[in-house]
GURO-251389 format. One record per residue (C-alpha): z, y, x; residue number from 1. Coordinates in steps of 0.1 Angstrom, whole numbers. Example, Ala and Ser with C-alpha at 12.3 -4.5 7.8 and 13.67 -1.06 7.14 Angstrom:
2
{pt {78, -45, 123}, 1}
{pt {71, -11, 137}, 2}
END
This chain:
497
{pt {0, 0, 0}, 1}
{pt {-11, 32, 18}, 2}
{pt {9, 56, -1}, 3}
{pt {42, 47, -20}, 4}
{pt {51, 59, -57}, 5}
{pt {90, 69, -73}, 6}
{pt {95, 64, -108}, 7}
{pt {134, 67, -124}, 8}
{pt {148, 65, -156}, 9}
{pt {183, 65, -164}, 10}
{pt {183, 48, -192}, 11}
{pt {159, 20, -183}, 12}
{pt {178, 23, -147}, 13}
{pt {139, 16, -133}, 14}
{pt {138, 15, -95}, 15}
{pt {121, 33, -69}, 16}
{pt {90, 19, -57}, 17}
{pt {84, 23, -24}, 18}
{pt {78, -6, 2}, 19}
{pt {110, -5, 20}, 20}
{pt {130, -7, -17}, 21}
{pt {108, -35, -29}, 22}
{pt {114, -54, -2}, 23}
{pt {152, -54, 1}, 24}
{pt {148, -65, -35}, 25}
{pt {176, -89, -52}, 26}
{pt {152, -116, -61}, 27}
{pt {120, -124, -40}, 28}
{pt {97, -152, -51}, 29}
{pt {63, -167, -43}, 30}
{pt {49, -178, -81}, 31}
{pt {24, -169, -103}, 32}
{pt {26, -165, -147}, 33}
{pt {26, -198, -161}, 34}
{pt {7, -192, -195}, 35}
{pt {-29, -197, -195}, 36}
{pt {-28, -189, -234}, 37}
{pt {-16, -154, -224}, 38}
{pt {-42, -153, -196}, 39}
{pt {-70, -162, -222}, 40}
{pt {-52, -127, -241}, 41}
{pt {-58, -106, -215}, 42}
{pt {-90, -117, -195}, 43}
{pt {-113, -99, -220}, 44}
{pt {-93, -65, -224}, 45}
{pt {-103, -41, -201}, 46}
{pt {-66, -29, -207}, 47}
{pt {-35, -48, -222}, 48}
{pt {-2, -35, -221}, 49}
{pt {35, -55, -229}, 50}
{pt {66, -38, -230}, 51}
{pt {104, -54, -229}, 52}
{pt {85, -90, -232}, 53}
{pt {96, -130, -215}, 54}
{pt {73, -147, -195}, 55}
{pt {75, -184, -176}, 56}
{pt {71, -175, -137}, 57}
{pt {67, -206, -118}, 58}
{pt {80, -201, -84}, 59}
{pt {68, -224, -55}, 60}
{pt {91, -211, -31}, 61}
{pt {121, -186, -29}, 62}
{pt {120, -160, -2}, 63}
{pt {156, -146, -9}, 64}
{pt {178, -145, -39}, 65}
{pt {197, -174, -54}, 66}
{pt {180, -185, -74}, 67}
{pt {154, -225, -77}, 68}
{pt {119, -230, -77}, 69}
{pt {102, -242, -107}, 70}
{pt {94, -226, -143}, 71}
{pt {119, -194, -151}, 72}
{pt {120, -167, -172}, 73}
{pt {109, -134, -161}, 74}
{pt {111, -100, -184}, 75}
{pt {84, -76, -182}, 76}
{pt {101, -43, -187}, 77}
{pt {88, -6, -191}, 78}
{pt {48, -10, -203}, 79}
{pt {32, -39, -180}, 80}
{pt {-3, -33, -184}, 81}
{pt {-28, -65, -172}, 82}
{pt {-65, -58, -164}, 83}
{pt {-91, -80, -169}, 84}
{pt {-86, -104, -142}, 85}
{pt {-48, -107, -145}, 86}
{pt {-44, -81, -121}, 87}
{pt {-13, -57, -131}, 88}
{pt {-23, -21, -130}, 89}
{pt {-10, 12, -143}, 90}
{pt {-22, 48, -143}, 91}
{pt {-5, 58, -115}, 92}
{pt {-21, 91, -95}, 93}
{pt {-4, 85, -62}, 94}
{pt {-20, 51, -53}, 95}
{pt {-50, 35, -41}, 96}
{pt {-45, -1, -46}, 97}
{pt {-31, -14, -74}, 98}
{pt {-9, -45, -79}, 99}
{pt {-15, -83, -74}, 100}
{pt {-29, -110, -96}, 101}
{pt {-3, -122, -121}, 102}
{pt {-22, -154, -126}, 103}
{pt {-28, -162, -90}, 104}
{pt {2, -170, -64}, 105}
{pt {17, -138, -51}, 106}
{pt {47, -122, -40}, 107}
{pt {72, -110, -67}, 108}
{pt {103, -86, -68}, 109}
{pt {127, -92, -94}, 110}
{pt {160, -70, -99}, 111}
{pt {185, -84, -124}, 112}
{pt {182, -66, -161}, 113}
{pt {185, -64, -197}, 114}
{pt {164, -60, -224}, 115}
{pt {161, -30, -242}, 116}
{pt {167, -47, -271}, 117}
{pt {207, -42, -279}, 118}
{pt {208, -77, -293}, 119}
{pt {201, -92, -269}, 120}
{pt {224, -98, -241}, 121}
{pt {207, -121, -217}, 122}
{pt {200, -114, -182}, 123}
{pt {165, -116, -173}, 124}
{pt {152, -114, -134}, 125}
{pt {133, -79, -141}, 126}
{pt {96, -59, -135}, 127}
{pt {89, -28, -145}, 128}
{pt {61, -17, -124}, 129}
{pt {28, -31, -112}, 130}
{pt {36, -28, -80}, 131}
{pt {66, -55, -81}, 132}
{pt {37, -81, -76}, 133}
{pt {17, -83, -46}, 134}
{pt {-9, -103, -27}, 135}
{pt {7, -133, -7}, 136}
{pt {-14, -121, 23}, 137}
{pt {16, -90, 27}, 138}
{pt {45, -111, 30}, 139}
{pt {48, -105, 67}, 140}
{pt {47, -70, 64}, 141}
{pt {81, -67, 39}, 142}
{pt {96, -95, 56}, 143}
{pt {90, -64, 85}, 144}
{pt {109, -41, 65}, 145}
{pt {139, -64, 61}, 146}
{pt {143, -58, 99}, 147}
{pt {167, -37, 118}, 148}
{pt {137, -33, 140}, 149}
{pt {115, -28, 112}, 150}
{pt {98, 10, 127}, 151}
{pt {90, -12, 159}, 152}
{pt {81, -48, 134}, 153}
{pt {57, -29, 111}, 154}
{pt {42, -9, 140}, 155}
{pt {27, -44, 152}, 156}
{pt {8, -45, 119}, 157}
{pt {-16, -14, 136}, 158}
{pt {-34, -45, 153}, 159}
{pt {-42, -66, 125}, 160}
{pt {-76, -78, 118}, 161}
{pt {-63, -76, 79}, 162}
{pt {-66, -41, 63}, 163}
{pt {-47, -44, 37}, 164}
{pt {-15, -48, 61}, 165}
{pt {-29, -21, 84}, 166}
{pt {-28, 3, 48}, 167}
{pt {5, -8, 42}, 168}
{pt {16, 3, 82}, 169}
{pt {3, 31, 79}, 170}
{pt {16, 41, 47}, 171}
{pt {53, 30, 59}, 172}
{pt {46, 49, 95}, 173}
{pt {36, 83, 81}, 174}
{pt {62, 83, 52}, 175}
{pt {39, 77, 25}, 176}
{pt {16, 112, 30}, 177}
{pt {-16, 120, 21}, 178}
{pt {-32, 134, 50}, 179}
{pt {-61, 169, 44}, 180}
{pt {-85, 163, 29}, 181}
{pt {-69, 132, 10}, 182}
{pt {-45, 154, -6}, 183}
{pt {-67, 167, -39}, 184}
{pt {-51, 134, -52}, 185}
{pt {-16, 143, -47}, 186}
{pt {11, 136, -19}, 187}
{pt {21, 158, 12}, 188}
{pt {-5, 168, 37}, 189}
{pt {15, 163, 67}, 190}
{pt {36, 136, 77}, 191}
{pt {79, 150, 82}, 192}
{pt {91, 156, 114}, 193}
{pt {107, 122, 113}, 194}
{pt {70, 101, 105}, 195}
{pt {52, 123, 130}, 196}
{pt {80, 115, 162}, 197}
{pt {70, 78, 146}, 198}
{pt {31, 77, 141}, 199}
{pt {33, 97, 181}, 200}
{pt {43, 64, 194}, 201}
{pt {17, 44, 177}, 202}
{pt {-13, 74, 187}, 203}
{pt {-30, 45, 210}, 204}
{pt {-32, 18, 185}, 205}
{pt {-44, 40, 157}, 206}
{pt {-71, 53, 179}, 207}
{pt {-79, 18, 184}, 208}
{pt {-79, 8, 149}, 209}
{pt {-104, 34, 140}, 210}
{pt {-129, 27, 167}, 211}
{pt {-125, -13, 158}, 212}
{pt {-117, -18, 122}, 213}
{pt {-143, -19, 102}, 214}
{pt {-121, -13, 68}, 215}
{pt {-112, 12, 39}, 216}
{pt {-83, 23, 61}, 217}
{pt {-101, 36, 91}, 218}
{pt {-104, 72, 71}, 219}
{pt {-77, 76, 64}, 220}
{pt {-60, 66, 98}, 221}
{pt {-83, 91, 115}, 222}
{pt {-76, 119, 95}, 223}
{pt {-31, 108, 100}, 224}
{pt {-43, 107, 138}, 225}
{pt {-63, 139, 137}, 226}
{pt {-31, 160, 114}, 227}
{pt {-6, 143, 136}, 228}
{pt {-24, 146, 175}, 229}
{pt {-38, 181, 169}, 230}
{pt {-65, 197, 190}, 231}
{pt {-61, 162, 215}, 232}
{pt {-80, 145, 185}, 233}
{pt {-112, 163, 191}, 234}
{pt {-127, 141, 218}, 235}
{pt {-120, 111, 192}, 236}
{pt {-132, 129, 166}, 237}
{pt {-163, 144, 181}, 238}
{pt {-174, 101, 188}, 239}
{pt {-166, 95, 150}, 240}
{pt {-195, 123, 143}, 241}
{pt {-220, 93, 147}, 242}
{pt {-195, 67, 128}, 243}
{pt {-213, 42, 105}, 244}
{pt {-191, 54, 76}, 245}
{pt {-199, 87, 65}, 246}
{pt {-166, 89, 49}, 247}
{pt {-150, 89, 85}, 248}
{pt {-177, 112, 98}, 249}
{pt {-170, 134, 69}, 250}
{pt {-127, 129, 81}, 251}
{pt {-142, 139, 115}, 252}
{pt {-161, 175, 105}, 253}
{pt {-135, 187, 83}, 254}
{pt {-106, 184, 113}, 255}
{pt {-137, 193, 138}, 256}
{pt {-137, 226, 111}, 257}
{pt {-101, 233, 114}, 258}
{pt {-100, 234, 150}, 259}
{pt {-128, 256, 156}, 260}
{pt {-147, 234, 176}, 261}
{pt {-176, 256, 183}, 262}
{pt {-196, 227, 204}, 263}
{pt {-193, 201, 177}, 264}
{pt {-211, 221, 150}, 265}
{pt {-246, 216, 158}, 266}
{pt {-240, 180, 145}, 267}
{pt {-219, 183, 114}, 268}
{pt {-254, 185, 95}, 269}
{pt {-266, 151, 104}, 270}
{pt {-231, 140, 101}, 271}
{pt {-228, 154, 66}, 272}
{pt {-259, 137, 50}, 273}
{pt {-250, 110, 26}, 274}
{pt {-216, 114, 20}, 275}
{pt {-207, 94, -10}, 276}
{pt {-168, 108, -16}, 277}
{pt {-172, 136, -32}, 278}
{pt {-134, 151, -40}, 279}
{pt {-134, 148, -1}, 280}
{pt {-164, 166, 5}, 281}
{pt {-157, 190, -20}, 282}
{pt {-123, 196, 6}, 283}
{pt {-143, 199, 35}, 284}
{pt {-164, 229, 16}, 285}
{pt {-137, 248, 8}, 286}
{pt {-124, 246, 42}, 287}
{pt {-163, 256, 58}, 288}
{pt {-158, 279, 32}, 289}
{pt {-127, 295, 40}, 290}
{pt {-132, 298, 71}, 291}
{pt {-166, 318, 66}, 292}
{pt {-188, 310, 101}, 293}
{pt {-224, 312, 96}, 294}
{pt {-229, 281, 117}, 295}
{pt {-213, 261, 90}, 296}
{pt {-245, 270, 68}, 297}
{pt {-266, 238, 82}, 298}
{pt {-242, 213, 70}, 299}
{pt {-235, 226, 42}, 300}
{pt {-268, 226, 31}, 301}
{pt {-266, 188, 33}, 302}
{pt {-242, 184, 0}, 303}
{pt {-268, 208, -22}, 304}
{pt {-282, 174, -35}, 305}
{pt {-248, 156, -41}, 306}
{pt {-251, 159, -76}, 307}
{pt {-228, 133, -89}, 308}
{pt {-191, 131, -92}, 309}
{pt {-164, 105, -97}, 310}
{pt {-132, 125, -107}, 311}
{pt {-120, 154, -126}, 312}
{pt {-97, 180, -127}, 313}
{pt {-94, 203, -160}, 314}
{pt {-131, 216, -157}, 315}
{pt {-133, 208, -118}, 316}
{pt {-155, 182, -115}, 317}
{pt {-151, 182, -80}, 318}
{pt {-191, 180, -70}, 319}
{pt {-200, 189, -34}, 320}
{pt {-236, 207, -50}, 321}
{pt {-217, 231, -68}, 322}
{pt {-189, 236, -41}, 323}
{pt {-219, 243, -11}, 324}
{pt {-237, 269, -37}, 325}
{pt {-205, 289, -42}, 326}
{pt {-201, 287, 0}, 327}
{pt {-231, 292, 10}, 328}
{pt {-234, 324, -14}, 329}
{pt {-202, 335, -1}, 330}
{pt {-216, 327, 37}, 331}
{pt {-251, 342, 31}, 332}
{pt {-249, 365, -1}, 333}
{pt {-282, 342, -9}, 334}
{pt {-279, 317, -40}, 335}
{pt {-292, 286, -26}, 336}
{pt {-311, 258, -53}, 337}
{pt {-300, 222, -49}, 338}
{pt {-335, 208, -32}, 339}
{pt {-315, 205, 8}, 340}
{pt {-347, 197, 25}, 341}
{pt {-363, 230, 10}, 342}
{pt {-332, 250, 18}, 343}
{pt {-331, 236, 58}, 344}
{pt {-363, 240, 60}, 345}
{pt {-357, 278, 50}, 346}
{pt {-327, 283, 65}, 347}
{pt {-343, 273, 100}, 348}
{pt {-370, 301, 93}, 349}
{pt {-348, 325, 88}, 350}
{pt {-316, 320, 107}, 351}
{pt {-318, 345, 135}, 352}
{pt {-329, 372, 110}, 353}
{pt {-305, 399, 103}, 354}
{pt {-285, 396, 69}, 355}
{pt {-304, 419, 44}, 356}
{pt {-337, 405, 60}, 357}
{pt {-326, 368, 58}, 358}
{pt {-317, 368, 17}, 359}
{pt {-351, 388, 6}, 360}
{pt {-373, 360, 28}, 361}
{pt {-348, 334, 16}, 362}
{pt {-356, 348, -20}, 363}
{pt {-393, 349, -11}, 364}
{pt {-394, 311, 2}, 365}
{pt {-376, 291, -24}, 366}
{pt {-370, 315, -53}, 367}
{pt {-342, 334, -74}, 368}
{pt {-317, 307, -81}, 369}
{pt {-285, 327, -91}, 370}
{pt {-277, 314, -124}, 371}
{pt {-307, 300, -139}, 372}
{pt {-288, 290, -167}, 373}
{pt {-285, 315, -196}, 374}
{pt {-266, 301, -227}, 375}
{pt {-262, 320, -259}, 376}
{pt {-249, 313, -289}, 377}
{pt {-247, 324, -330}, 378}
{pt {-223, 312, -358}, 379}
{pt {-247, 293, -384}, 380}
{pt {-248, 303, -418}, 381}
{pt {-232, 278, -433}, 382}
{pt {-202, 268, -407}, 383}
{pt {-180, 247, -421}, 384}
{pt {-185, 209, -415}, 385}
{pt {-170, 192, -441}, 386}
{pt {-184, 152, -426}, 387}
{pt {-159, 162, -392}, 388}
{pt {-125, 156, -394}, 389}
{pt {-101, 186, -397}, 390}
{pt {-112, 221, -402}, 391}
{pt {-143, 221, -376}, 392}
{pt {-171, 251, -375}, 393}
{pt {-209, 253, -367}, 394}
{pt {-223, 275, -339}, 395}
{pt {-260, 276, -329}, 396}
{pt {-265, 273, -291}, 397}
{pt {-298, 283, -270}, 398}
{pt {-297, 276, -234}, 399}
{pt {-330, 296, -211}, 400}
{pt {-343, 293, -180}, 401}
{pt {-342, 321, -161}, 402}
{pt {-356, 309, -130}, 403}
{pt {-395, 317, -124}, 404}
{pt {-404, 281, -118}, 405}
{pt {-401, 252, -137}, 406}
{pt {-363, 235, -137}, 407}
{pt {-352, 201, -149}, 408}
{pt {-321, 207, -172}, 409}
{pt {-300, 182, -193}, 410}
{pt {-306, 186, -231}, 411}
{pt {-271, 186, -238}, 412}
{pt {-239, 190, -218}, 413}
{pt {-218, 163, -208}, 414}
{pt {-186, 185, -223}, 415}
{pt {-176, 216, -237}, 416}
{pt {-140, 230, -233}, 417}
{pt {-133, 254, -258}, 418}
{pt {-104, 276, -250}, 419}
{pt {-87, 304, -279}, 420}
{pt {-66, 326, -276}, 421}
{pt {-55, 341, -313}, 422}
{pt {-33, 360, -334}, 423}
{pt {-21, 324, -337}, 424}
{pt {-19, 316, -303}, 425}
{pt {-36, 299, -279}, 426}
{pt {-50, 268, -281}, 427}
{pt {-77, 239, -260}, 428}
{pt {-99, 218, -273}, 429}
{pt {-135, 200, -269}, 430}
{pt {-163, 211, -288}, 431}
{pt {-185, 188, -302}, 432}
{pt {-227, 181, -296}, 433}
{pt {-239, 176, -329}, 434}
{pt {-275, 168, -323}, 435}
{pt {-299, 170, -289}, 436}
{pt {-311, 137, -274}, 437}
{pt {-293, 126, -243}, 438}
{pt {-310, 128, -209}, 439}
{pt {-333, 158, -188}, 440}
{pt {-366, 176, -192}, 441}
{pt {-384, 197, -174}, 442}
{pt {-382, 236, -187}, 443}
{pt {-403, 267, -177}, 444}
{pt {-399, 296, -172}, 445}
{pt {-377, 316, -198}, 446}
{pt {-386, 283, -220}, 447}
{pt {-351, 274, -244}, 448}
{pt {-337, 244, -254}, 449}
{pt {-310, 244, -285}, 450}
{pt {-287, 221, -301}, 451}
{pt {-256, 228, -322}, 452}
{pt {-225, 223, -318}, 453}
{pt {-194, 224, -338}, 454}
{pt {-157, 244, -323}, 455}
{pt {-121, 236, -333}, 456}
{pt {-118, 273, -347}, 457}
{pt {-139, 298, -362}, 458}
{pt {-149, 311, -323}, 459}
{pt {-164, 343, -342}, 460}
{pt {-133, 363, -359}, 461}
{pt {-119, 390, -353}, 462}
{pt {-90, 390, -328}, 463}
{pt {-102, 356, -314}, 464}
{pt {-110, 357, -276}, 465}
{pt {-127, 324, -265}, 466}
{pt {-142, 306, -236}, 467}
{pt {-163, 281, -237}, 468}
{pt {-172, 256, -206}, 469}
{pt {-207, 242, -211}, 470}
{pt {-202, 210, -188}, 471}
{pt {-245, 198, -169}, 472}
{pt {-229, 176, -151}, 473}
{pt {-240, 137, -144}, 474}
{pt {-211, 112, -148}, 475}
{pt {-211, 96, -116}, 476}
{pt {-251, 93, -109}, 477}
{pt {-268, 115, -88}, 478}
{pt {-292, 132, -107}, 479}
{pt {-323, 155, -101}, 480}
{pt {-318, 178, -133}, 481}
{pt {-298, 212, -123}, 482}
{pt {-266, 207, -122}, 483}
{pt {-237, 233, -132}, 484}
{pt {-208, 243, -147}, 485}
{pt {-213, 278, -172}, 486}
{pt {-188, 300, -185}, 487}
{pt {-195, 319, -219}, 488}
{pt {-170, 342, -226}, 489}
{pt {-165, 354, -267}, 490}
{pt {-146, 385, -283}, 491}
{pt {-142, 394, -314}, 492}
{pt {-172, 375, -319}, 493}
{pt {-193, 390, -297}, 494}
{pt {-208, 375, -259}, 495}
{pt {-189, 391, -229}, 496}
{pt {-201, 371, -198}, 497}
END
């Protein structure tokens, strides 16, 4: 487990889950669920959740506790949730893995407990979390944690060939942090003073792991070894531009960024093409982008065609094309479109030029391509719609090219997010598409589209201020239609922005 989870609750007296706690549990067992009927449940859910229930556990062996071997009873406590395969899971932001197989022989950790049920007063060997079951092949490592030794005992892990127990190391070494750029997921950015003394002793073996592993974990050990070794990274890190994994070479340009390695920046462009983790590119952006040097333009020209995303955040969709148009505007004062190969091409023309110069031949090579997206929208005559459940209203919407070449648009939003603020108070919701066939077409110049949608509220009142979020995004796909988040502001009825 690279990054360890706390959960509490006083009355349910839960426990906290990190590595070290679970393995100092009461009971530990090696066993696997018992009922096949209740495997035949759960196999075709893509979720399925039990809470305060008995199961039969059959142990095959005992790791510590007193306790037997053979068929016991076992009390799932707090909202078990099984996937698909057996494996128990949960909605839990600050982890990457989740638990083991129930129905395949792992490791469980059992605490003594009751039911929540007053009436009944057995004692059950308890688990409330999905991460109180865990593959067999991480016994070593919280047998490790059981030792005196255990800084010295899990710091041998760092030359496993397995990655799982290198995750789980390195997780206990660094005190469960998130290392930049991993942090848009939650979780410190830097280790303590305490994990950083420890992960300094173990600098060699993790820059050995990250040349040798090939393995999930090798990005994130890089960036632990780039936060934690500083500037004396950069030699390591300046190798890892030509990594096979563009997720390390993408670890390697963002720390590369933050030291201000001037010599290393020629490459980030060729080390930037590809990458495929997009909340971590989008990081990298905003660092290129806070940081403001010109000769960050190159590679970020490389994430114009990363069009797809894989997470969200409110209205963030967290996609490197959007990120590198906002920075490259903010670098250049010139809105770049999303064709990269066009935009290098240009770029490489007209690099040397002076600023005022270099955005009118910019303009003059690949076009005007600051907001080519112009939405509107009207209340419709007739705005109530009574087939909608609840109290929902009708607007007209018209969205226009206003680029002077053709662009590929979607014909209807992913989302809309419709924010009011009233004499009622404020309130968020998701406005509907009510018609508009799903994928992209090609639009000309100052050509429309429309569709209709329908709001929570009557958007058009007086004393109503609004915002609406018109989502063209692609859910997880790349895609070659323009892609965009727009703002439409309303008040009192009337278009603002």
């Amino acid at each position: 487990m690279l990054f360890a989870t706390t959960q509490t609750s006083a009355q349910g007296q839960w426990r906290r889950y990190d590595d070290v706690d679970l393995a100092n549990s009461p009971v530990v067992v090696i066993g696997c669920l018992a009922d096949q009927q209740l495997y035949r449940q759960v196999r075709n859910q893509r979720l399925y959740t039990f809470d305060d229930k008995p199961f039969d556990l059959m142990v095959a062996k005992v790791i510590h506790g007193q306790i037997g071997s053979g068929r016991i009873t076992v009390l799932a406590y707090g909202g078990i949730s099984f996937g698909s395969n057996g494996t128990i899971t949960d909605f839990v932001p600050n982890s990457l893995v989740m638990g083991g197989n129930a129905f395949q022989t792992g490791i469980w950790f059992l605490t003594p407990g009751r039911s929540k049920d007053p009436k009944d007063r057995r004692l059950y060997l308890r688990f409330d979390s999905w991460r109180e079951v865990q593959p067999l092949n991480l016994l070593p490592f919280y047998e490790a944690l059981r030792r005196q030794d255990r800084d010295t005992a899990v710091g041998e892990f760092l030359g496993s060939e397995d990655p799982d127990l290198v995750g789980h190391a390195l997780g206990y070494l660094s005190g469960s942090c998130r290392p930049w750029p991993f942090e848009t997921f939650g979780g410190r950015a830097l280790p303590d003073e305490q994990h950083s003394v420890l992960l300094r002793r173990y600098l060699p073996r993790m820059q050995d792991l990250i040349v040798r592993m090939p393995s999930t974990c090798r990005a994130v050990a890089a960036a632990l070894y780039a936060a934690v070794a500083g500037k004396a990274s950069v030699p390591l890190l300046r190798d890892l531009l030509s990594d096979n994994s563009s997720e390390v070479r993408l670890i390697a340009t963002g720390y590369l960024t933050r030291f201000g390695d001037v010599d290393s920046m020629p490459r980030f462009a060729v080390a930037c093409r590809q990458a495929d983790s997009y909340a971590l590119t989008c990081n990298v952006i905003d660092e290129m982008s806070r940081i403001g040097d010109i000769r960050f333009v190159p590679a970020l020209i490389e994430f114009l065609g990363i069009t797809a995303h894989n997470m969200q955040s409110g209205d963030d969709y967290y996609i490197p094309a959007i990120r590198a148009r906002a920075a490259l505007k903010r670098l250049t004062g010139y809105a770049f479109p999303e064709d990269a190969a066009s935009s290098a091409k240009a770029w490489y023309a007209v690099r040397v030029q002076a600023a005022p110069t270099r955005r009118k031949r910019l303009k003059d090579l690949l076009g005007d391509w600051d907001n080519p997206l112009s939405v509107t929208i009207v209340p419709l005559s007739n705005p109530e719609t009574k087939k909608l459940s609840g109290p929902r209203y009708q607007a007209h919407v018209r969205v226009t090219n206003r680029a002077r070449r053709n662009l590929t648009v979607f014909r209807r939003p992913e989302g809309i997010s419709e924010y009011v603020e009233s004499p009622e108070g404020g309130s968020q919701s998701e406005a509907l598409v009510l018609d508009g066939a799903p994928g992209t077409q090609v639009l000309g110049p100052r050509r429309s589209i429309e569709y209709r949608i329908s709001t929570g509220q009557n958007i058009f009142r007086r004393g109503v201020h609004c915002r609406l979020v018109f989502q063209y995004v692609s859910q997880s796909e790349p895609t070659k239609a323009w892609t965009d988040v727009v703002e439409l502001s309303l008040v009192d009825g009337r278009i603002t922005k």
